[in-house]
C-alpha positions in Angstrom: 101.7 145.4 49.9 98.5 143.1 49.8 98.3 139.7 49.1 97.2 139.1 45.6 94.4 136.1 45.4 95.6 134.7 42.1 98.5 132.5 40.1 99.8 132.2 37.1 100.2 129.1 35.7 102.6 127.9 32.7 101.3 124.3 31.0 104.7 123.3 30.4 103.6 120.3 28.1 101.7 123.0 25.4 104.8 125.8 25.7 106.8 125.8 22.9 109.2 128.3 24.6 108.9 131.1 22.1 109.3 133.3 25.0 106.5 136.1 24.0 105.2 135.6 27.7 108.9 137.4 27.9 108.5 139.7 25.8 105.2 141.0 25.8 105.0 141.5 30.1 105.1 144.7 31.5 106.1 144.1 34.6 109.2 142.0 34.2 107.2 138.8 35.8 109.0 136.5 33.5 112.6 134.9 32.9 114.1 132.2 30.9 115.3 129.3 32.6 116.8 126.2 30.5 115.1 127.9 27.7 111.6 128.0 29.5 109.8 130.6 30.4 109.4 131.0 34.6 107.6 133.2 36.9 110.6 135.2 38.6 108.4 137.8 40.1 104.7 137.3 41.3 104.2 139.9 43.0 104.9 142.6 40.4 101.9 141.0 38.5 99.2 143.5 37.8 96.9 140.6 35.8 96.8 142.2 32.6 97.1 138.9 30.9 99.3 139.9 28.2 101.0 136.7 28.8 98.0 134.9 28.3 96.1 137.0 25.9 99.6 136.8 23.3 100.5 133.0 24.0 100.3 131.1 20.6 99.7 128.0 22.8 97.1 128.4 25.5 100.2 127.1 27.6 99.3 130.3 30.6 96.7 131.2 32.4 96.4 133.9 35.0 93.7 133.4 37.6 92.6 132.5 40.6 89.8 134.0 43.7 89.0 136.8 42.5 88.0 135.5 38.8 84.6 136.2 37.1 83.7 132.5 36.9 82.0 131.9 40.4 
């Protein structure tokens, strides 16, 4: 498998812990820990940014090299 040039970040100061990052991933990439949400499995990560796209908070961003912002 090849290595993936991106992270995704949680702002754990702006999550609420509603836990659609959960809900809404495809891939599994997300538990709950303590009530939080935490990335359990990076490498299953196919940056769709559901996670981001669907949190009410702003609190995830998925990014990283190979972004459009150079």
């Amino acid at each position: 498998m090849s290595e993936k040039n991106f992270e995704i970040k949680i702002n754990e100061k702006a999550c609420k812990r509603c836990g659609i990052c959960i809900a809404f991933c495809p891939k599994k990439v997300f538990s709950s820990e303590n009530d939080k949400p935490v990335v359990v499995n990076p490498d299953a990560c196919t940056k769709c940014k559901l996670c981001e796209i669907r949190c009410p908070d702003f609190a995830i961003v998925v990014g990283g090299d190979d972004d459009d912002d150079k």
